[in-house]
Structures are given as C-alpha cells and as structure tokens.
Backbone as a printed PyTorch tensor [residue, N CA C, xyz], in Angstrom:
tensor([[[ 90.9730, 105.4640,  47.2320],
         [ 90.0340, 105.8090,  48.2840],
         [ 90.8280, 106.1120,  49.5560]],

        [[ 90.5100, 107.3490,  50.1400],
         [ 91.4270, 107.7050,  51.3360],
         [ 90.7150, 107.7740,  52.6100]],

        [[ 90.6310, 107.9650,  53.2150],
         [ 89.9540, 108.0200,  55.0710],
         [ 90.4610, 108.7970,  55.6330]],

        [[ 89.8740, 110.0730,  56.2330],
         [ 90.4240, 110.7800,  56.3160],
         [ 89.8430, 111.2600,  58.0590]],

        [[ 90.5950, 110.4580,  59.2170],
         [ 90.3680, 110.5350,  60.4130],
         [ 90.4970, 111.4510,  61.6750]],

        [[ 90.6970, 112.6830,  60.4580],
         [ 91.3400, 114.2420,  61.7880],
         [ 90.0850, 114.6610,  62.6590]],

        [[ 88.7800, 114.5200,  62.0090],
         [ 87.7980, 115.4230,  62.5720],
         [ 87.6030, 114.0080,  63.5770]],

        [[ 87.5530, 112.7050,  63.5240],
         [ 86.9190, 111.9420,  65.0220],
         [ 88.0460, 111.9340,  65.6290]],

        [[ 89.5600, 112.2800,  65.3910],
         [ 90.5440, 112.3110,  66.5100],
         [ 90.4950, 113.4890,  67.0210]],

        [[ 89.9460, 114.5400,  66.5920],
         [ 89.7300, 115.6590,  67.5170],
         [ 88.9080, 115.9740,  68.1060]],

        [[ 87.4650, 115.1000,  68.0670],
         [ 87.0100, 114.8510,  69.4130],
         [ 87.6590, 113.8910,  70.4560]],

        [[ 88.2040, 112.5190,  70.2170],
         [ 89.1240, 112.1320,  70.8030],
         [ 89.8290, 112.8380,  71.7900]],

        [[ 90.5890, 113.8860,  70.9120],
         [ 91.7210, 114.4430,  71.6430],
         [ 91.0710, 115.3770,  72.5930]],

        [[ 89.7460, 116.0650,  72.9140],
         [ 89.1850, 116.5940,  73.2540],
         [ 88.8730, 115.7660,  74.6600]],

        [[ 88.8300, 114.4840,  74.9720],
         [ 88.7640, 113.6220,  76.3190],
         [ 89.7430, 114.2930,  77.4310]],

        [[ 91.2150, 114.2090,  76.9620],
         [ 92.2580, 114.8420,  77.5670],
         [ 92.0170, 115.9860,  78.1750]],

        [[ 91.7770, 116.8480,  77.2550],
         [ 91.0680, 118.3940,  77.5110],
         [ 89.7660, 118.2790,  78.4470]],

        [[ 89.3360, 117.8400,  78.4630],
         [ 88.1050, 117.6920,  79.3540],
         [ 88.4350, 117.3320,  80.5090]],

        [[ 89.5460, 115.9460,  80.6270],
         [ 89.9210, 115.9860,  82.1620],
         [ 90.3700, 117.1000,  82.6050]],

        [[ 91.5300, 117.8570,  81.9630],
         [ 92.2730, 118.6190,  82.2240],
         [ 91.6130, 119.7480,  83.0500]],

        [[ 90.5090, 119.8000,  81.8250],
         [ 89.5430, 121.1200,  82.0180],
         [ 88.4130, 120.6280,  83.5720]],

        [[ 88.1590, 119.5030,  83.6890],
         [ 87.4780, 119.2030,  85.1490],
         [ 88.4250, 119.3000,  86.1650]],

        [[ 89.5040, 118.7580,  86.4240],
         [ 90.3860, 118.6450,  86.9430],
         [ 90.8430, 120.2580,  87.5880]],

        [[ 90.8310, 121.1250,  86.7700],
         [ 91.0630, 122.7820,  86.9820],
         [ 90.2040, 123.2560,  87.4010]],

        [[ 88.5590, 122.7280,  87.2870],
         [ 87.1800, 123.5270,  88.1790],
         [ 87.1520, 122.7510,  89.2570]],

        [[ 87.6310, 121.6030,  89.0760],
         [ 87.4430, 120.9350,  90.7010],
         [ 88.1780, 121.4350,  91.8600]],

        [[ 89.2670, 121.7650,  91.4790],
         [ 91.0090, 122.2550,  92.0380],
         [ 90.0600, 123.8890,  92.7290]],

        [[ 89.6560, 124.1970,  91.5770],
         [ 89.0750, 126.2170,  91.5070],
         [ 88.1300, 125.9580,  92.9800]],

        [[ 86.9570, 125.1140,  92.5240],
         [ 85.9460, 124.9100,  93.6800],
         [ 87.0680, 124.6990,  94.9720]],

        [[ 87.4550, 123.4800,  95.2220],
         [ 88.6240, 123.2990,  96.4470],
         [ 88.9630, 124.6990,  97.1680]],

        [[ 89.6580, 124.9680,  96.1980],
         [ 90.7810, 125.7820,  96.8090],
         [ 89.6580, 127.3310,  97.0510]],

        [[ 88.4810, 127.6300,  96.5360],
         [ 87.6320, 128.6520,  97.2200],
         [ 87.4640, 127.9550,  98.1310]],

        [[ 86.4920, 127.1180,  98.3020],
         [ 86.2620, 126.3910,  99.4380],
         [ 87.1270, 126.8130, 101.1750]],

        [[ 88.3850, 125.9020, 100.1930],
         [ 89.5420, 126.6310, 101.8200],
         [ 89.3900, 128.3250, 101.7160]],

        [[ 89.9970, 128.8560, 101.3330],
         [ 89.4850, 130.5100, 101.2000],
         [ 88.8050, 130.8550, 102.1630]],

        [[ 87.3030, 130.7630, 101.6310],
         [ 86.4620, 130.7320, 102.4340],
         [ 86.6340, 130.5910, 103.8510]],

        [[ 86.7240, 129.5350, 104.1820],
         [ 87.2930, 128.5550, 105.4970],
         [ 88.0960, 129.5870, 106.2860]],

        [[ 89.3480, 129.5390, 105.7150],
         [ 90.5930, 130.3340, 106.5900],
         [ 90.0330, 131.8970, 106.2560]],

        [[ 89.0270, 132.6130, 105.8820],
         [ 88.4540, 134.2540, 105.6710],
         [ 87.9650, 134.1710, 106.7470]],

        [[ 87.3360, 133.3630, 107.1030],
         [ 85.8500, 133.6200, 108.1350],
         [ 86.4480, 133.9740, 109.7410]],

        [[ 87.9200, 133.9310, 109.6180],
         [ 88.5430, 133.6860, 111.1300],
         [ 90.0810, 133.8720, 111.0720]],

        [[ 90.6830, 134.4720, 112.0700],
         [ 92.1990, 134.3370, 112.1680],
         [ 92.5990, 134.3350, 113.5590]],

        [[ 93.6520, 133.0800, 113.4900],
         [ 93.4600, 132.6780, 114.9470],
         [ 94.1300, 133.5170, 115.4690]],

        [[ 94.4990, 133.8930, 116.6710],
         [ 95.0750, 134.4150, 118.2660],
         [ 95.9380, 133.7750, 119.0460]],

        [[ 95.2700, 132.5020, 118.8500],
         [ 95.7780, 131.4020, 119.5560],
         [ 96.5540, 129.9710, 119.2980]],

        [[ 96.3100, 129.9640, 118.1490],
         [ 97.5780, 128.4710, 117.2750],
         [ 97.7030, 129.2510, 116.0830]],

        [[ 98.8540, 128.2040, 115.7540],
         [ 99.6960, 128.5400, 114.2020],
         [ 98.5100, 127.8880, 113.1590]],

        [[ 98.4080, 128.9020, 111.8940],
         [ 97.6120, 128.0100, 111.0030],
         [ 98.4170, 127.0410, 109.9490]],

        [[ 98.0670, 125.7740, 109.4200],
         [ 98.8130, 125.0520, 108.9230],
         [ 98.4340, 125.4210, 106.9600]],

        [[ 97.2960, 125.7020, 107.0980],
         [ 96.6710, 126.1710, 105.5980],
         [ 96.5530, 124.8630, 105.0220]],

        [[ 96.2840, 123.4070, 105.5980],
         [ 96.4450, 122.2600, 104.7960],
         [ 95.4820, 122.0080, 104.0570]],

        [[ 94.4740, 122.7550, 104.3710],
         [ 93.4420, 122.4590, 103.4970],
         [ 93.0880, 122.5440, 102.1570]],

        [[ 94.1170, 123.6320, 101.8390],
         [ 94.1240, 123.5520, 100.2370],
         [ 94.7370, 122.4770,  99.5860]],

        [[ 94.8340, 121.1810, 100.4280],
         [ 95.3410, 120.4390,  99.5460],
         [ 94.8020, 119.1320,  99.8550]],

        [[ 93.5300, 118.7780, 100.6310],
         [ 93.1820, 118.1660, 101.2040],
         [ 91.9930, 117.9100,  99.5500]],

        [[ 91.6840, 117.9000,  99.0990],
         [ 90.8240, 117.9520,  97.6060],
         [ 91.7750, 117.1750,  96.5790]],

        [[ 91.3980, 116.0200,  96.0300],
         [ 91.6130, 115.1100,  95.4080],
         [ 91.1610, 114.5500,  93.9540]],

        [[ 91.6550, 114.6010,  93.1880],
         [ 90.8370, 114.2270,  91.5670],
         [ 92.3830, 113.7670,  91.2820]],

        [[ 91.4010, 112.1600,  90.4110],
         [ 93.0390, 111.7590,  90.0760],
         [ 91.8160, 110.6970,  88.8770]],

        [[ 92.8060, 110.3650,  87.6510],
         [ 91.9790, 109.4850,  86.6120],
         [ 93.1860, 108.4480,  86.7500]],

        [[ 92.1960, 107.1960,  86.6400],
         [ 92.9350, 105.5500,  86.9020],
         [ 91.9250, 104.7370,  85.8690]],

        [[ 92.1570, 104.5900,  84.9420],
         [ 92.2370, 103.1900,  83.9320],
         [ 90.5340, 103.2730,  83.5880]],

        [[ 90.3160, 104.3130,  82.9900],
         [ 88.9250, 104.5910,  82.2130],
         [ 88.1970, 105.7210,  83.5680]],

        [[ 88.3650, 105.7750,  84.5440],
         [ 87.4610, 106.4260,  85.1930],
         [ 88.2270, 107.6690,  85.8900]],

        [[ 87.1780, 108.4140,  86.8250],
         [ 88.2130, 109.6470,  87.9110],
         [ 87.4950, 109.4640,  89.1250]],

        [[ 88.6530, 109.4170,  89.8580],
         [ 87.8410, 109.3370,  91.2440],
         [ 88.4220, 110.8060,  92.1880]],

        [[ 87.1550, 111.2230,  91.9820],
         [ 86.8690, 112.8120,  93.1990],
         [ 86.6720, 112.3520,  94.4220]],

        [[ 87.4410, 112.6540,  95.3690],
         [ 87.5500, 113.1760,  96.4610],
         [ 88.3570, 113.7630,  97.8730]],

        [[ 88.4250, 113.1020,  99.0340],
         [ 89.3850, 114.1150, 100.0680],
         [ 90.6490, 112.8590, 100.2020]],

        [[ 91.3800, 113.5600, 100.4930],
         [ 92.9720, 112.6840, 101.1450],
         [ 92.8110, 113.0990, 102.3310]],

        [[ 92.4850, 112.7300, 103.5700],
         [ 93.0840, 113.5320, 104.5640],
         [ 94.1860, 113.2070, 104.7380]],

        [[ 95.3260, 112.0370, 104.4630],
         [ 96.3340, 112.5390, 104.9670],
         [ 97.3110, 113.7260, 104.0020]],

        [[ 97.0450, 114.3170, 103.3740],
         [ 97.2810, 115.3520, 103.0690],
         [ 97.2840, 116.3230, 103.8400]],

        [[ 97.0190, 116.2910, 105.0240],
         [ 96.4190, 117.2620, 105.6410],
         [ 97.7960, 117.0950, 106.7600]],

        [[ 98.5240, 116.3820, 107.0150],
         [ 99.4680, 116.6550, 107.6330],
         [ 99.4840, 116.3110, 109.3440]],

        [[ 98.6460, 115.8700, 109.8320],
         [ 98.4870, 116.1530, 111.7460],
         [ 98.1630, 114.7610, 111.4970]],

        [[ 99.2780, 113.4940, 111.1010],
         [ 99.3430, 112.4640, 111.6400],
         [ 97.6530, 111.9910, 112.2120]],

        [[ 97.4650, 111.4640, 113.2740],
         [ 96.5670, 110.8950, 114.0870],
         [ 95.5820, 111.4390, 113.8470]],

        [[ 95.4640, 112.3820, 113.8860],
         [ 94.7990, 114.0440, 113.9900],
         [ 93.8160, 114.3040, 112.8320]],

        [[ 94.5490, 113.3720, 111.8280],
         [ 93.4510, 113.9870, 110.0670],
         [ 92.2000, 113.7660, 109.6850]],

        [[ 91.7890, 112.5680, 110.6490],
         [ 90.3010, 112.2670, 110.6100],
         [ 89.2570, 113.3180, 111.4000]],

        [[ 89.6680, 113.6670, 112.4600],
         [ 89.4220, 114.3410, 113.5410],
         [ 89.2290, 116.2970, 112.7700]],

        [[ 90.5020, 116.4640, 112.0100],
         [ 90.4110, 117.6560, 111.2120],
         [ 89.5560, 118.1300, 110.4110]],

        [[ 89.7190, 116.7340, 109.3990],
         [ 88.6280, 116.9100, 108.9220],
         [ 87.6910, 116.6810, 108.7460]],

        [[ 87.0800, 116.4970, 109.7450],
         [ 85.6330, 116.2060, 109.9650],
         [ 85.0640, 117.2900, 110.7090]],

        [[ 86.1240, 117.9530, 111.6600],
         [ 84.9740, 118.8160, 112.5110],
         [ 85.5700, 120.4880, 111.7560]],

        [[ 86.9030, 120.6190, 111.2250],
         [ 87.2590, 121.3650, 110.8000],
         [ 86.5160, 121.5870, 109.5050]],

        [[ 87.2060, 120.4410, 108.7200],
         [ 87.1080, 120.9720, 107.1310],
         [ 85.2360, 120.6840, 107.2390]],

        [[ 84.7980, 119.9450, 107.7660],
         [ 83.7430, 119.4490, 107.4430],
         [ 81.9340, 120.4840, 108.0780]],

        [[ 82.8880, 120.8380, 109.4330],
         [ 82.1030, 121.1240, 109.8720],
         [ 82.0100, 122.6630, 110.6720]],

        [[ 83.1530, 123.3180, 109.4300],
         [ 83.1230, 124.6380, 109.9820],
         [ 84.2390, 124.8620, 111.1640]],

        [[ 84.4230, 124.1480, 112.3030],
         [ 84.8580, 124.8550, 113.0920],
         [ 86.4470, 125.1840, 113.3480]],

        [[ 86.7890, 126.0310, 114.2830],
         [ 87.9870, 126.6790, 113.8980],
         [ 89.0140, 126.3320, 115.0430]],

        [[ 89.7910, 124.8300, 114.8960],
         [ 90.6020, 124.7440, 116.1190],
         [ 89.6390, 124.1860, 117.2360]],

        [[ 90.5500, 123.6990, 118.1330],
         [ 89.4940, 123.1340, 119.3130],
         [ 90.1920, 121.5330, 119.6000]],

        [[ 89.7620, 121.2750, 120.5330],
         [ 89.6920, 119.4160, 121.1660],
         [ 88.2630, 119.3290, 121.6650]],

        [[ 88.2210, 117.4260, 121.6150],
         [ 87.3650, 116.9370, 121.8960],
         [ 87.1900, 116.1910, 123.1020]],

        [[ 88.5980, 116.3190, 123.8770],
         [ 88.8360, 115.0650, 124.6970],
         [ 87.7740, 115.4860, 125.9960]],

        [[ 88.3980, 113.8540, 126.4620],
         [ 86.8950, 114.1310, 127.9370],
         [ 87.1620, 115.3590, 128.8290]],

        [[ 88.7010, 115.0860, 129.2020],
         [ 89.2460, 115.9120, 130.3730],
         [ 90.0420, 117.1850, 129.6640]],

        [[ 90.6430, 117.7430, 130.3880],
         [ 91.9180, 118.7210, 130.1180],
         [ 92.6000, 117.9220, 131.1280]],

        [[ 94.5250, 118.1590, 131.0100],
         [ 95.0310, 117.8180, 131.5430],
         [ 95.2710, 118.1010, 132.6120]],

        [[ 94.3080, 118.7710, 133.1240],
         [ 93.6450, 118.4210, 135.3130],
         [ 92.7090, 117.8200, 135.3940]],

        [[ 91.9990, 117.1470, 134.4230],
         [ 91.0660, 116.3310, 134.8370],
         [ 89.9200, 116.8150, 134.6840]],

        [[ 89.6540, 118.1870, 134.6900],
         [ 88.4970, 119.0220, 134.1020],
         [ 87.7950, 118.0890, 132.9520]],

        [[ 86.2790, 117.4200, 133.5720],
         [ 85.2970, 117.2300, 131.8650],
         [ 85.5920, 118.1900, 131.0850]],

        [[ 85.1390, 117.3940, 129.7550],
         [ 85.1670, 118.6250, 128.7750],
         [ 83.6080, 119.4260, 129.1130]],

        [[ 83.7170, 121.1750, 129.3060],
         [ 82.7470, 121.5830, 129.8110],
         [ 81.4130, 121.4380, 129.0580]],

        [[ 80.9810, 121.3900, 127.3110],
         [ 79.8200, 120.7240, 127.1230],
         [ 80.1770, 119.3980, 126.3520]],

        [[ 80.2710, 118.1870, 127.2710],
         [ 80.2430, 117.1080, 127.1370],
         [ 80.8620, 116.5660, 126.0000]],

        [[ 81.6000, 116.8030, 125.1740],
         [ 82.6810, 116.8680, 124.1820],
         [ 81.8490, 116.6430, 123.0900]],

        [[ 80.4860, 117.6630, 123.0890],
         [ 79.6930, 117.8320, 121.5960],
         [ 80.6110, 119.0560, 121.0250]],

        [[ 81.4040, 119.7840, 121.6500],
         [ 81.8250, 120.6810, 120.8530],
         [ 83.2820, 121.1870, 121.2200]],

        [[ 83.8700, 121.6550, 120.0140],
         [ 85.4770, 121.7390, 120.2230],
         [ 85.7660, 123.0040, 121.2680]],

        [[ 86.5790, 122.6460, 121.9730],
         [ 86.7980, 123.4160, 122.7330],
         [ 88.3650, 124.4780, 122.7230]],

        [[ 88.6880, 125.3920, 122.7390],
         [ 90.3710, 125.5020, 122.9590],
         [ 90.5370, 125.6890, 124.3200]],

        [[ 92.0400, 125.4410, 124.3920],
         [ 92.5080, 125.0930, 125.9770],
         [ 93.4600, 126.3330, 125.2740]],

        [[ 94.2270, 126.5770, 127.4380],
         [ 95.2700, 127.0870, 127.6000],
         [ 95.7710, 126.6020, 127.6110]],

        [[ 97.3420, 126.8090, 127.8020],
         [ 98.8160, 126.0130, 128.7270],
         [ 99.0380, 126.9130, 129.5880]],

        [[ 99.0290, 126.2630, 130.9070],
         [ 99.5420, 126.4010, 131.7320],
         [100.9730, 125.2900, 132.4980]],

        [[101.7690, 125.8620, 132.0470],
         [103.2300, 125.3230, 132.0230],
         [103.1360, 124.3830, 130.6720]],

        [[103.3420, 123.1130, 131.1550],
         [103.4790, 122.1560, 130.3450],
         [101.8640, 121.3860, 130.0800]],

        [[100.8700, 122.1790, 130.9130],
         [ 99.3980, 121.2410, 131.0340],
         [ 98.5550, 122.3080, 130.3320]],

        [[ 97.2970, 121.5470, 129.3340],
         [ 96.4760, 122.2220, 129.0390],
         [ 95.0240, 122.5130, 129.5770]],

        [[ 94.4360, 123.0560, 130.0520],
         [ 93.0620, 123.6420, 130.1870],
         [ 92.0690, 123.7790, 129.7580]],

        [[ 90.8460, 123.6140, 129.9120],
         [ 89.9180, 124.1810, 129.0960],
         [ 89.7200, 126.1520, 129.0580]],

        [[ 89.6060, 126.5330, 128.0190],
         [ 89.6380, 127.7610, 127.9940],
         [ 88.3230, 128.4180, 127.3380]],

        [[ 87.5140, 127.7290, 126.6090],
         [ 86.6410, 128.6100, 125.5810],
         [ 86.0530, 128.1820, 124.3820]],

        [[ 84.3880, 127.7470, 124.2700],
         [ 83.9700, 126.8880, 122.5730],
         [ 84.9070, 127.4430, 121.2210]],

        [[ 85.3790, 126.8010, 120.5530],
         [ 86.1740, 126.9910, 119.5020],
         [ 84.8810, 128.1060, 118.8590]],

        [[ 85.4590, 128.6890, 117.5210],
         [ 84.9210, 129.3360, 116.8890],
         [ 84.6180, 128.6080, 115.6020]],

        [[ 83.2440, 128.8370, 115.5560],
         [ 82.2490, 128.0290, 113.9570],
         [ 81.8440, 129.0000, 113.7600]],

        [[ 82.5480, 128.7180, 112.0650],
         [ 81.9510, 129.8930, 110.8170],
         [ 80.2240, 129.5730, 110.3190]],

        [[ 80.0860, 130.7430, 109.9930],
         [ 78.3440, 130.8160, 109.5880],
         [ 78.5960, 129.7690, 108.4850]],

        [[ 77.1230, 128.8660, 108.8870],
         [ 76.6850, 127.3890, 107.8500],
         [ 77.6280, 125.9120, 107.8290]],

        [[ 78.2380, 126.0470, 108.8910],
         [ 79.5110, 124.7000, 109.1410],
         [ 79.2520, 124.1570, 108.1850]],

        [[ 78.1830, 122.6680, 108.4500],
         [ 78.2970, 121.4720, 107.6860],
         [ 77.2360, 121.7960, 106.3150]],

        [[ 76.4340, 122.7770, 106.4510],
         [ 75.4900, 123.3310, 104.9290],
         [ 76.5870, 123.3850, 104.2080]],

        [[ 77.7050, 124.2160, 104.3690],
         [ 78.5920, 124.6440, 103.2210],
         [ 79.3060, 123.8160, 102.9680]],

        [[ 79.8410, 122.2620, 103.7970],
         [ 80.3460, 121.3960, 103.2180],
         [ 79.0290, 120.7320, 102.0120]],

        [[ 78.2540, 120.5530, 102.1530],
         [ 77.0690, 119.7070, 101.4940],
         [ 77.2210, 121.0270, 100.5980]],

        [[ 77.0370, 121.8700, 100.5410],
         [ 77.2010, 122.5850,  98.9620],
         [ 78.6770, 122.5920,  98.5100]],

        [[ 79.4050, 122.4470,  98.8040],
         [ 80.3050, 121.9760,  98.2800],
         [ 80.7120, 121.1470,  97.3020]],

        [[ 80.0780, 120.1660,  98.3660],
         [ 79.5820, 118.6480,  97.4800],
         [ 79.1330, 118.6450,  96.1260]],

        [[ 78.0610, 119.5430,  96.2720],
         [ 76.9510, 119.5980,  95.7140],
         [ 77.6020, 120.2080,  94.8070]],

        [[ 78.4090, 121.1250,  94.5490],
         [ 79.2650, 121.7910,  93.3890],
         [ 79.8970, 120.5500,  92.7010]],

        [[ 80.4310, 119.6640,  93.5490],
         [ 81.4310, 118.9040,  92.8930],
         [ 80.5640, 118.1900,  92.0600]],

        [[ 79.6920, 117.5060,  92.4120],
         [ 78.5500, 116.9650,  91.5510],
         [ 78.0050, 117.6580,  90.2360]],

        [[ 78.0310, 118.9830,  90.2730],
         [ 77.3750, 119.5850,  89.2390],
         [ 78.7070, 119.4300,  88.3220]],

        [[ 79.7720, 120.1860,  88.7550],
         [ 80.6560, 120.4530,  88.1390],
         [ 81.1770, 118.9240,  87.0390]],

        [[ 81.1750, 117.8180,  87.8190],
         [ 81.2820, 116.5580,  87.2920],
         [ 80.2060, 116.0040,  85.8430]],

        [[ 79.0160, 116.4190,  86.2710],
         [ 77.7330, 116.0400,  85.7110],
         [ 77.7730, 116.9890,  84.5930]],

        [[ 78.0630, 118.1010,  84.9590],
         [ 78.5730, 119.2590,  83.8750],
         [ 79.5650, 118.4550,  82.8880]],

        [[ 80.5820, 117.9880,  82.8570],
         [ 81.6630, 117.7750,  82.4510],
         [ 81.0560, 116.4050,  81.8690]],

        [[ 80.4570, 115.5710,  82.5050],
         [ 79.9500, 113.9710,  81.3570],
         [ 78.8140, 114.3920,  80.8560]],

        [[ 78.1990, 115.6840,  80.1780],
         [ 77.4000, 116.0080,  79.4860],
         [ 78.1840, 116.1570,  78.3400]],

        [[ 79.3540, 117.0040,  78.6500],
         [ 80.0910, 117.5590,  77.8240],
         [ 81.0290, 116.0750,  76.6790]],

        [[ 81.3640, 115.5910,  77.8880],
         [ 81.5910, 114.0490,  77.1760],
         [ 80.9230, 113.8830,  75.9510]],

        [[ 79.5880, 113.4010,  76.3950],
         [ 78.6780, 113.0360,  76.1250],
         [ 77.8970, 113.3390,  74.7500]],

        [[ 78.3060, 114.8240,  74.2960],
         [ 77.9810, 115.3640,  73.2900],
         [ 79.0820, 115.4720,  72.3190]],

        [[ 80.5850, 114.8990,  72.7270],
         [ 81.9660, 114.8840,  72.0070],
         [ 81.6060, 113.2320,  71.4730]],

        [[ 81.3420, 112.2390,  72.0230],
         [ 80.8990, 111.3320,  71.3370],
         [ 79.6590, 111.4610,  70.9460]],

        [[ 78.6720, 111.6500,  70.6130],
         [ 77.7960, 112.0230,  70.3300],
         [ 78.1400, 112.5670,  68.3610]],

        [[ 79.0370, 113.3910,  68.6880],
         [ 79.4680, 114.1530,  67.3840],
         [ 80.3770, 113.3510,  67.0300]],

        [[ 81.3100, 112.3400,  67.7790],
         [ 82.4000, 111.4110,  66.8950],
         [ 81.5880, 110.7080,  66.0350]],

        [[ 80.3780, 110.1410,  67.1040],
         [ 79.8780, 109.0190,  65.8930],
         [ 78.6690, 109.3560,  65.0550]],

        [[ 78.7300, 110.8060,  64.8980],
         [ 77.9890, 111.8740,  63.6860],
         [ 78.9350, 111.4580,  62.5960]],

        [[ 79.7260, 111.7720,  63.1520],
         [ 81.2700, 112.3400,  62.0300],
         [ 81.5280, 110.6380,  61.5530]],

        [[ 81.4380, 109.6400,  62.3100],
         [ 82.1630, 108.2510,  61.6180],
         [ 80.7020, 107.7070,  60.6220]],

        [[ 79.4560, 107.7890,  61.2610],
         [ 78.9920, 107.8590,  60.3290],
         [ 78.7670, 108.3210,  58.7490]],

        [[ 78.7790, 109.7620,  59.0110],
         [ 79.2790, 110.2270,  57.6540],
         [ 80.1460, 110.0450,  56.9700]],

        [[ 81.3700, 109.5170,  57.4100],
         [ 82.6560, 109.2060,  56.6570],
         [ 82.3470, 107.4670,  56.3970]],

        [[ 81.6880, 107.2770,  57.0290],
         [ 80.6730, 105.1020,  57.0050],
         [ 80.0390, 105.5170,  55.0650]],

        [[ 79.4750, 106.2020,  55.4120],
         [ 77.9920, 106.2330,  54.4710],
         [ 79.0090, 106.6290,  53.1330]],

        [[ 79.9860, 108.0260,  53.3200],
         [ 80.5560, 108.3910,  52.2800],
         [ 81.4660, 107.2810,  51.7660]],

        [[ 82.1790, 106.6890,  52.2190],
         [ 83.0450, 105.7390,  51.8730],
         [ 82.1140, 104.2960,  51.5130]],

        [[ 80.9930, 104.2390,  51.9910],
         [ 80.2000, 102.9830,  51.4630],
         [ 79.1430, 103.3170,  50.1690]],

        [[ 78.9040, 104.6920,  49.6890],
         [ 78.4590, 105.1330,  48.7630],
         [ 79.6330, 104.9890,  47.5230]],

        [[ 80.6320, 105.5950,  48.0620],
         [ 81.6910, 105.7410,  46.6640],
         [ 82.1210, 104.4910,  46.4030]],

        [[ 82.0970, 103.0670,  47.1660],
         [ 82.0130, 101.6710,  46.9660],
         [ 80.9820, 101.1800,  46.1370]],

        [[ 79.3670, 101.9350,  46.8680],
         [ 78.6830, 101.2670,  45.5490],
         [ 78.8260, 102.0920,  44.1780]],

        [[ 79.4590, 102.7600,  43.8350],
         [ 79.5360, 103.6270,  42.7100],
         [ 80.2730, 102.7770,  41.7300]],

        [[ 81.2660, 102.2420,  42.8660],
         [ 82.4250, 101.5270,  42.1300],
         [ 82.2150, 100.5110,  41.3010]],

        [[ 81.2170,  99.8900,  42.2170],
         [ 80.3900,  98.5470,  41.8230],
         [ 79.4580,  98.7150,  40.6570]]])
C-alpha cells in the first residue's frame, strides 16, 4: 500500500506562491500609487527625494503578513511623520507647517495648510500654499481600500487551496481506508 502525497503538497507549495504573488500586487498598487503622486506635479522649487516608492511595506512573520507603511523609509529623519501624513497621505506637494517663518511672520493660514517659503540669505519666508493634487486624502482611502481588496482577494484564494487539499486528503483517507477494508 503506497500514499501518494504530490497532489496535497502542491497545494501546499502553492502558499509560497501566493505570498509571493500578494506581495507583487501589493508592491504594483504602492508603487502606482507614488506614480501617481510625483505625475500630478514637478517641483520648481526643492529637490525631489522619490521616497515614496518605498515607503509601502508587506513582510510575513511566523504564520501571518503584516501590510503596511515604514515611514522611516522615507528618509527626512524628524520629518517622516510629518511627510507622510500631509504628503503621502494627504496629497500635498512640499510645504511647512510651522507657526512663524524665520522673521517671525505667522504662518499666513494659521498652519491648516502647507505652505512653501523662500530663502532669503540664510532665513526662510513665507512664500505661497503648497500645491494639492486632485482628491488628497480620497485617494489615500482608496488606496487603502485596494490594499484590502487585493488582500481579501488573496485569502479567498487561500481559502479555496485548502479547501481542495482537504478534497484531495480525503480522497486519498477514503481510498486507502477502502483498500484496508478489502484487505480485511
């Protein structure tokens, strides 16, 4: 009597593939995402860092995957919470929040919105509302909302690989417990 275990290790082996394969639409979504982001605008006025394509996170740890952002990936020290939240999060393109400029100037609308400064010598200014791409924080929430599908997509898919393992162990249960009672 032999057992013959290729067809439930290749759903098995099919787990791997599935991260692999989420792991590559999550990365795909991300990295449009930034796209998007850095299309809508090109600055004039600062260097772009492009960190955002790497600010998107999927990593699997000891049965599970955990999706989501690193900001420090993002590179601007102090700065990464601040980035991404009003940047990555909320559309806008460059800017400060602080009260003053360095003459003491309030920020001109009350530091609800990013502003860019000049330099003048070594001091900065207020100069002008940063620039926000059409749908700021909507297009983060669909974003989201991709990542969710895309995920939910993917433990369906699970879902129907075991589903068919324990089709398949059954049948090889029943066949191997039939040719036992035969024996008998």
């Amino acid at each position: 009597m032999s057992l013959d275990l290729r067809k439930i290790l290749k759903y098995l082996d099919n787990f791997k593939y599935d991260y692999d394969s989420l792991k590559g639409r999550f990365e795909d979504i991300a990295y449009n995402y930034s796209e998007n982001y850095y299309g809508e605008y090109t600055p004039k006025r600062y260097h772009r860092s492009e960190s955002f394509y790497n600010v998107a996170s999927i990593k699997k740890k000891k049965g599970k995957i955990d999706v989501g952002f690193n900001i420090n990936a993002l590179g601007h020290g102090r700065n990464n919470k601040y980035i991404f939240e009003y940047m990555y999060k909320r559309g806008w393109h460059g800017g400060i929040l602080d009260e003053t400029d360095d003459f003491g100037n309030p920020h001109p609308l009350s530091s609800k919105v990013p502003y860019w400064v000049v330099t003048e010598g070594s001091k900065h200014k207020w100069y002008k509302p940063a620039f926000r791409g059409e749908n700021g924080e909507t297009r983060f929430y669909e974003l989201e909302k991709e990542f969710e599908y895309c995920i939910s997509n993917w433990e369906d898919d699970l879902q129907n690989d075991l589903k068919m393992c324990e089709i398949e162990c059954r049948k090889i249960y029943n066949q191997k417990l039939n040719e036992l009672l035969n024996i008998l």
